[in-house]
N, C-alpha and C positions, 0 to 999 in steps of 0.2 A: 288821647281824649279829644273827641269833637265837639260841635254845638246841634250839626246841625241847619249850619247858615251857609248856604253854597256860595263862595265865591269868585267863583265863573264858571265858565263852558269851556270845557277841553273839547280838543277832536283826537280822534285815534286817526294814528302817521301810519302806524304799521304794527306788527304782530307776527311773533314769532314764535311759532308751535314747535313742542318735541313732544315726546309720548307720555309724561307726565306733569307737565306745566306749560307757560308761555309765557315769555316779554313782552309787554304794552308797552311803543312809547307813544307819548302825548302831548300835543301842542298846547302850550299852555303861558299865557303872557305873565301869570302870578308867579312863574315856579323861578324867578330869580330871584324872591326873596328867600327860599329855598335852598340845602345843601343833600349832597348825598348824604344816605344814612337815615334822613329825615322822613319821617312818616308824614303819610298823607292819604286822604278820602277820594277817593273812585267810585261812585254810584253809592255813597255809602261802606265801601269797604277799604279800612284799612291797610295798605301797601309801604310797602317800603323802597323810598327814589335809593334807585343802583347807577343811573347815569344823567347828568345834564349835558348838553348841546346844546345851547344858547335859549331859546325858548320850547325845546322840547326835553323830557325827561324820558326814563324809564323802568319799570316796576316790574319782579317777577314773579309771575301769579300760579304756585302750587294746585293740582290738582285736586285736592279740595277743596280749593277757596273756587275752583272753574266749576266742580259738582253742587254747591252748597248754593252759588249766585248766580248772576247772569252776568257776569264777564268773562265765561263762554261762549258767550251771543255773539259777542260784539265783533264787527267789520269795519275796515280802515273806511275811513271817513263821518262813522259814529260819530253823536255827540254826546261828550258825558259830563256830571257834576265834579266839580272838583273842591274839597275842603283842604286847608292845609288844620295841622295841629293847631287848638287852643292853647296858647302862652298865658302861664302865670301870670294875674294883672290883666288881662284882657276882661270885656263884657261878656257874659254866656246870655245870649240872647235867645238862644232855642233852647234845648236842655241836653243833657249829658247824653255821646253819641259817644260807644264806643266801637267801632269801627268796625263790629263782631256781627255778622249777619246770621241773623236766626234761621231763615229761609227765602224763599222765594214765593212772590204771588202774581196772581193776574187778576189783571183788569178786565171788569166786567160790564163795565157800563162808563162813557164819560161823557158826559153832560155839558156841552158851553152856553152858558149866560153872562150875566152880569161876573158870575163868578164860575171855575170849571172843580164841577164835581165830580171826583173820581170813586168809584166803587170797585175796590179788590177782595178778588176771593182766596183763603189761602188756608191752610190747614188747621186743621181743631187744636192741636198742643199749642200752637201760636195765638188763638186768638184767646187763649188762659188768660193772658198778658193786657189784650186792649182794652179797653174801658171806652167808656164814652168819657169825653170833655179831657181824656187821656194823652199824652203823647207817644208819637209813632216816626222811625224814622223814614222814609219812602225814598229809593233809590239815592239814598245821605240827607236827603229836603227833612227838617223838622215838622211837622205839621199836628195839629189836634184834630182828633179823631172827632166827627161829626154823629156819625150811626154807626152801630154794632149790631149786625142779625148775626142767626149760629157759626156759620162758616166764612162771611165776609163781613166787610167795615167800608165806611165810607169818608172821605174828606174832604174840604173845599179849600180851591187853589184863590188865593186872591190874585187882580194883576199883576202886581209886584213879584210874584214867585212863577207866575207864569214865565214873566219877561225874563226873570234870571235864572233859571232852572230847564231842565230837560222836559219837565213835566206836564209843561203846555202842549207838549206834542203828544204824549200817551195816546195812543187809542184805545179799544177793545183789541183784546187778546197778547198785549204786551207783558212782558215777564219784568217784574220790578224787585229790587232788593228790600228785604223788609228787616227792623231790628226795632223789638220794642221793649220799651220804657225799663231801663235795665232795675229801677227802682221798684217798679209791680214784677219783676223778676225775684227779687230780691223777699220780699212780702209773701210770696206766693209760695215761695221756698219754707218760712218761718212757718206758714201756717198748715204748709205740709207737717214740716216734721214735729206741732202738734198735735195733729190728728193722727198720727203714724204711733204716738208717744201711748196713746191712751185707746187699745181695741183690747178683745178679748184675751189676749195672752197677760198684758197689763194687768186686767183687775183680776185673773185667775193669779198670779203672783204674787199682787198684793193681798188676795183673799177676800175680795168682794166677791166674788161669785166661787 
């Protein structure tokens, strides 16, 4: 379980491909509070540390988690988001991140002012899930959802998440990890299998029609 709240910037050291997975490891100053075994957040996605080296780790990424995100993308000297696990007793400051990425989107438009707007567009079953004034998680970053049109959604980055995150750097046509609000997952499930409960086969059985 995450939050959500990135903290820090890893780089990718190196990468190591076979025909159906890859080792990331990754430079990272947090990961000595860290043991093997111990789960942790990559752009968003849940991994599991298999090695420490002093300030580098490493995680192995099954070829689904490389089809399903964009840590297929990635080349040594990337920079990426890193979460460790929420401990019992800690502040949940962003909201409930599980580490489970639903899919991938792109950036369509990023906007810098006072504050950086980013606009991704990503598939219709995913955006079932976002809501306006919603939570959404963008490459692990927690953020609330700003605008929803049919096919994309918009958010606004304050400084603060610019300065600590990957995300100030997005451009147009970047691939981001997306996981939302596992809560409007949840809802969305119920109220299916309402309306699933009660169609033509229902009232011919119970003899309404």
């Amino acid at each position: 379980m995450f939050t959500g709240i990135i903290q820090e910037i890893g780089s990718i050291i190196r990468i190591k491909k076979s025909s159906q997975s890859c080792e990331l490891c990754i430079g990272a100053k947090s990961i000595k509070n860290s043991n093997i075994g111990d789960s942790i957040a990559i752009n968003g996605v849940c991994l599991t540390i298999t090695k420490i080296d002093g300030n580098n780790f490493s995680a192995d990424v099954i070829n689904e988690t490389l089809q399903r995100t964009n840590l297929g993308l990635l080349r040594a000297g990337d920079r990426v988001n890193i979460e460790r696990p929420l401990r019992v007793g800690e502040q949940l400051s962003g909201h409930f991140v599980l580490g489970h990425i639903d899919n991938t989107g792109t950036i369509i438009s990023a906007v810098l002012g006072s504050e950086r707007i980013l606009e991704v567009k990503t598939k219709d079953g995913i955006m079932n899930y976002i809501v306006e004034k919603g939570s959404i998680a963008v490459d692990g970053v927690s953020l609330t959802v700003a605008e929803v049109y049919k096919m994309s959604f918009k958010v606004a980055l304050i400084p603060h998440t610019i300065s600590i995150t990957t995300l100030g750097n997005k451009k147009r046509g970047d691939i981001v990890n997306l996981e939302t609000d596992v809560l409007a997952k949840h809802v969305a499930k119920l109220e299916e299998n309402k309306a699933q409960k009660i169609d033509m086969n229902f009232l011919k059985d119970k003899g309404v029609i």
